[in-house]
C-alpha positions as CSV (number, residue, x, y, z in Angstrom):
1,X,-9.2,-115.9,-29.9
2,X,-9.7,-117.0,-26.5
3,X,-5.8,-116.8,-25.9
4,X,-5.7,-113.4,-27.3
5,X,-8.6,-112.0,-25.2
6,X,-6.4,-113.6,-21.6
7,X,-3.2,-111.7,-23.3
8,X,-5.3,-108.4,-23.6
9,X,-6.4,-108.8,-19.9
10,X,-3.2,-109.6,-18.4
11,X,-2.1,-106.1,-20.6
12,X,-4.6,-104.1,-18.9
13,X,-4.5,-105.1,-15.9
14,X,-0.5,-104.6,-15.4
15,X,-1.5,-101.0,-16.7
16,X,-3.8,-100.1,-14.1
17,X,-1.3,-101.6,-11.9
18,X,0.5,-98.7,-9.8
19,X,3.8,-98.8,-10.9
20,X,6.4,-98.5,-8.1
21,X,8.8,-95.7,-8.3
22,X,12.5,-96.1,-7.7
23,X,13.4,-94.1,-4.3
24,X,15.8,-91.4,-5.3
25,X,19.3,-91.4,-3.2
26,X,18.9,-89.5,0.0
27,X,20.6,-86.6,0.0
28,X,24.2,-86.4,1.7
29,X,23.4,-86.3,5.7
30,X,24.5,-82.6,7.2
31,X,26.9,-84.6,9.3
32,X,28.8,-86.2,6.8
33,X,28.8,-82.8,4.6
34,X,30.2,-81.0,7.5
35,X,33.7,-83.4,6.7
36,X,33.5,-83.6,2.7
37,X,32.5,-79.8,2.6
38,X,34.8,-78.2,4.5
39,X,36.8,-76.9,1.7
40,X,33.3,-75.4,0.5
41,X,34.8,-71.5,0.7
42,X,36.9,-72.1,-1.4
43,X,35.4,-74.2,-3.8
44,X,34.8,-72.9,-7.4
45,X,35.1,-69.0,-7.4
46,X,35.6,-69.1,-3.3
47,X,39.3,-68.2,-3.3
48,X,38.9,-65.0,-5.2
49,X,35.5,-64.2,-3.1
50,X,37.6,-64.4,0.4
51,X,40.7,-63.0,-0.7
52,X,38.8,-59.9,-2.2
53,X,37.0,-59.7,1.2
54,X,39.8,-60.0,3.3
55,X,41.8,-57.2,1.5
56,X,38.7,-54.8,1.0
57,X,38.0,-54.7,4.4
58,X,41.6,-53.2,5.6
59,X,41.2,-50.5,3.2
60,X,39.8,-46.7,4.5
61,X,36.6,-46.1,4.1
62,X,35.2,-48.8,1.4
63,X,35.9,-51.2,4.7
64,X,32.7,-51.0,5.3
65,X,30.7,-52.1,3.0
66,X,32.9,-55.7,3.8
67,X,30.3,-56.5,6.5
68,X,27.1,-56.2,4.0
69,X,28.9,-57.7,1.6
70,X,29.9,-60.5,3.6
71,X,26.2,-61.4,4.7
72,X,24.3,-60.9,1.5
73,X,27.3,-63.7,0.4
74,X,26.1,-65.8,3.4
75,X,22.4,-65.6,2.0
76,X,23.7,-66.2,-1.8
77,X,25.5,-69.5,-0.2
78,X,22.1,-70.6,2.1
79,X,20.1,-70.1,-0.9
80,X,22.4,-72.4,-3.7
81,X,23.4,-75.1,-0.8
82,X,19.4,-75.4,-0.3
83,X,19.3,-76.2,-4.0
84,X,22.2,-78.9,-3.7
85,X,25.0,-77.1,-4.8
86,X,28.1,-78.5,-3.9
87,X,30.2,-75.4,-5.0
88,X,30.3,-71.7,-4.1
89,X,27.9,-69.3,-6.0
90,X,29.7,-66.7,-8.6
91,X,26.2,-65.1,-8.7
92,X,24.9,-62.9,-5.4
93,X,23.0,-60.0,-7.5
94,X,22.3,-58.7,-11.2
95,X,22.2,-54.9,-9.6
96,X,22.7,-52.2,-7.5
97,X,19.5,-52.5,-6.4
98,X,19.1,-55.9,-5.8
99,X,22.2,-55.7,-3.2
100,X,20.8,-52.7,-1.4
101,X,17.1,-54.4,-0.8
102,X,18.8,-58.0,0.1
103,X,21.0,-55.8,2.8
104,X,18.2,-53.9,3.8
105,X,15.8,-57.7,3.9
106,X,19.0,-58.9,6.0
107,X,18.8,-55.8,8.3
108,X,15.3,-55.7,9.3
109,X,15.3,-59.9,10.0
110,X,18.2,-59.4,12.0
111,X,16.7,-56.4,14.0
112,X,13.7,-58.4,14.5
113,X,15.2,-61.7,15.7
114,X,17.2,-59.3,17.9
115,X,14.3,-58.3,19.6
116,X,14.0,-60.4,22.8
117,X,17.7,-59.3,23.7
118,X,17.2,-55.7,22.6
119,X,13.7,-55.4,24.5
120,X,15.2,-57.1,27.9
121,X,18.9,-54.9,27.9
122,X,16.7,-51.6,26.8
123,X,14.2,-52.2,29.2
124,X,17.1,-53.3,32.4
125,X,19.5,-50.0,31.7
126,X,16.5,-47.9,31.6
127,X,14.7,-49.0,34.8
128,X,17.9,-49.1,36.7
129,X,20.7,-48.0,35.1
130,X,24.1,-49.8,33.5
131,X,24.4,-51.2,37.1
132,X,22.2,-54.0,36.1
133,X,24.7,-55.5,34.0
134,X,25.9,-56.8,37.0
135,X,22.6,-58.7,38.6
136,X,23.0,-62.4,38.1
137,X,18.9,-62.8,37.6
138,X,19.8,-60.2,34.6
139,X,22.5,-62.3,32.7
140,X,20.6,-65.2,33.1
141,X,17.5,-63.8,31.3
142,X,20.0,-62.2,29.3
143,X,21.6,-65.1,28.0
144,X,18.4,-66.9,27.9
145,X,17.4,-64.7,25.3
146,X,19.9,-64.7,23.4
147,X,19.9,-68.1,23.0
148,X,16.0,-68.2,21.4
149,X,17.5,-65.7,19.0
150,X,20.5,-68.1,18.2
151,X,17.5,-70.8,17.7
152,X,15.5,-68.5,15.6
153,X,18.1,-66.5,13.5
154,X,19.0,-69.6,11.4
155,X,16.0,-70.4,10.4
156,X,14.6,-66.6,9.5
157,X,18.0,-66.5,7.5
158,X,17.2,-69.6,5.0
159,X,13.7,-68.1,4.8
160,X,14.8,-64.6,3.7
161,X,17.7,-66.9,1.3
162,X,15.3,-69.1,0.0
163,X,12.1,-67.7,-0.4
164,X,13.6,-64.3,-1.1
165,X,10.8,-62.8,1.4
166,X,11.3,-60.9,4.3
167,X,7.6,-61.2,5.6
168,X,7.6,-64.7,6.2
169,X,11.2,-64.7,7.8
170,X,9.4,-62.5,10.7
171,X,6.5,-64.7,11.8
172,X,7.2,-66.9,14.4
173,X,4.7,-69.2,13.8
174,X,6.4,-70.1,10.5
175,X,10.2,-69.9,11.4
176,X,9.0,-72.5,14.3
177,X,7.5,-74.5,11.5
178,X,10.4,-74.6,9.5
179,X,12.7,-75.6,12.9
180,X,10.1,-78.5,13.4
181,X,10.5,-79.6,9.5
182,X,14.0,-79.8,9.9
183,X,14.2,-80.9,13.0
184,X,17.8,-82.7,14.1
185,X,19.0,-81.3,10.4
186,X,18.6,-77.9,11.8
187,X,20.1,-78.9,15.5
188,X,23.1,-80.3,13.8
189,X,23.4,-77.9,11.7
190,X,23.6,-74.6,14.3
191,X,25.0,-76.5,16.6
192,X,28.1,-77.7,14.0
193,X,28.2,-73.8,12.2
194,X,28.4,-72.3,15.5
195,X,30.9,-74.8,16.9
196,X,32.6,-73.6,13.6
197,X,32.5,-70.2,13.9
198,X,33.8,-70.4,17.5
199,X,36.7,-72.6,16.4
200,X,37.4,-69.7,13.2
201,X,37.4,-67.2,16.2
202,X,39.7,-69.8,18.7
203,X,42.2,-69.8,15.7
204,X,42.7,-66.5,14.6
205,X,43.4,-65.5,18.7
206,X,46.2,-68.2,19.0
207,X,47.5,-67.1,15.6
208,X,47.4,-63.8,16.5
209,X,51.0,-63.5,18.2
210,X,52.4,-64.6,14.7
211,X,49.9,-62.8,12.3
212,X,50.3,-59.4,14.2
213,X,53.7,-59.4,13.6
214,X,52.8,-59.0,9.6
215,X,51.8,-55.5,8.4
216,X,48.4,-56.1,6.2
217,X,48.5,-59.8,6.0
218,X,47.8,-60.1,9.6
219,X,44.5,-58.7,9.5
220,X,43.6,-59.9,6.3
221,X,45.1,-63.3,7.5
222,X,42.1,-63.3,10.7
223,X,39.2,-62.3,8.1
224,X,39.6,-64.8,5.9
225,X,40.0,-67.3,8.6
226,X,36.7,-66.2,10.2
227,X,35.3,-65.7,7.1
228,X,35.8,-69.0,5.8
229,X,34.1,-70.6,9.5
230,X,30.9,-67.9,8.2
231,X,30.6,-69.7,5.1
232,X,31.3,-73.4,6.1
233,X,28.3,-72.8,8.0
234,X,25.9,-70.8,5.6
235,X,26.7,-73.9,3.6
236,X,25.5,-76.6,6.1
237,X,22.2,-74.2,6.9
238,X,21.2,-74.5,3.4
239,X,22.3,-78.1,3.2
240,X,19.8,-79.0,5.8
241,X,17.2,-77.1,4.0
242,X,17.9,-79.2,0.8
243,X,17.4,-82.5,2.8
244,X,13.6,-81.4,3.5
245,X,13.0,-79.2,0.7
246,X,9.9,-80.9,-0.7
247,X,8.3,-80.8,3.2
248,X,9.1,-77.4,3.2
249,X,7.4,-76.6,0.1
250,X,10.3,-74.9,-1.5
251,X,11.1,-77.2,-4.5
């Protein structure tokens, strides 16, 4: 009986023991994803997605619904990266109506991370004219703004992508949280997109001596380049989201 009641106790008391938990894998640094997921855009249902694009937008009039269509993509790709996917989204909206209030959510967050540029160039050209384009104090302010924007548009764009929200996406004081979260995630991961973009853009100018040369193809040829650089780094936005997505409170 004895030997029984010391069994019992050694039972309950590795019960109430806390059990530890096995730490789950880390998720894949945005570094490293930047190399492995550069074939991202055209991953899964990407190939059909860009060439669609890049045709559309040479065509009269329905051209321009390419540029909404392009960014309401972006938001689709921020919002299934911060989820983990590995593989472009075939889904962007069930209706009409879903497009035309995620382009008008993408609008007004643009317009309003905008602001600081708009305000300063508004407020130059109407106190003294175009002429102070031209004043080196100006560009410097000028450029200074835009940069907080380039800081602050990533960040209002997962927001909008994520949460599906445009009210949070405009208050500072919760974009700056979400940059704080994030941290060297977020650094590396504006810094790598834009470096992206900028190389898209590099590529399609050096290519453009060959590529003008062909009727259609060359324009559709520079899109989808550029394109592709766009989505590469939609992808590594929402990829850092999904490294802190428990901090973040958006699991």
């Amino acid at each position: 009986r004895s030997e029984l009641a010391g069994l019992l106790k050694i039972a309950r008391e590795a019960a109430a023991a806390p059990r530890a938990v096995a730490p789950s894998a880390p998720a894949e640094s945005v570094r490293s994803r930047a190399v492995s997921g550069w074939l991202y855009p055209i991953s899964d249902r990407g190939v059909p997605v860009l060439v669609a694009l890049s045709i559309v937008q040479v065509v009269p009039v329905v051209k321009y619904v390419v540029g909404p269509a392009t960014w309401i993509w972006i938001l689709a790709i921020i919002r299934e990266s911060a989820r983990g996917e590995r593989n472009m989204p075939s889904h962007v909206a069930s209706d009409l109506w879903e497009l035309f209030e995620t382009g008008f959510k993408m609008l007004l967050v643009s317009l309003v991370t905008l602001l600081p540029v708009i305000g300063l160039l508004a407020g130059g050209i109407w106190s003294r004219g175009l002429a102070i384009l031209t004043d080196t104090g100006f560009r410097l302010a000028l450029t200074g703004a835009a940069l907080i924007s380039l800081v602050y548009y990533p960040a209002s764009l997962a927001t909008v992508a994520v949460w599906e929200h445009a009210l949070p996406a405009l208050d500072p004081f919760h974009v700056v949280r979400v940059i704080r979260i994030m941290r060297a995630d977020y650094a590396i991961a504006v810094l790598l997109g834009a470096a992206g973009v900028c190389a898209g853009s590099l590529l399609t100018r050096l290519a453009s001596p060959i590529l003008d040369t062909l009727p259609f193809v060359g324009s559709a040829g520079a899109f989808f380049i550029t394109t592709w650089a766009a989505f590469w780094a939609a992808h590594l936005l929402g990829w850092a989201v999904h490294r802190h997505v428990a901090e973040l409170g958006w699991n």
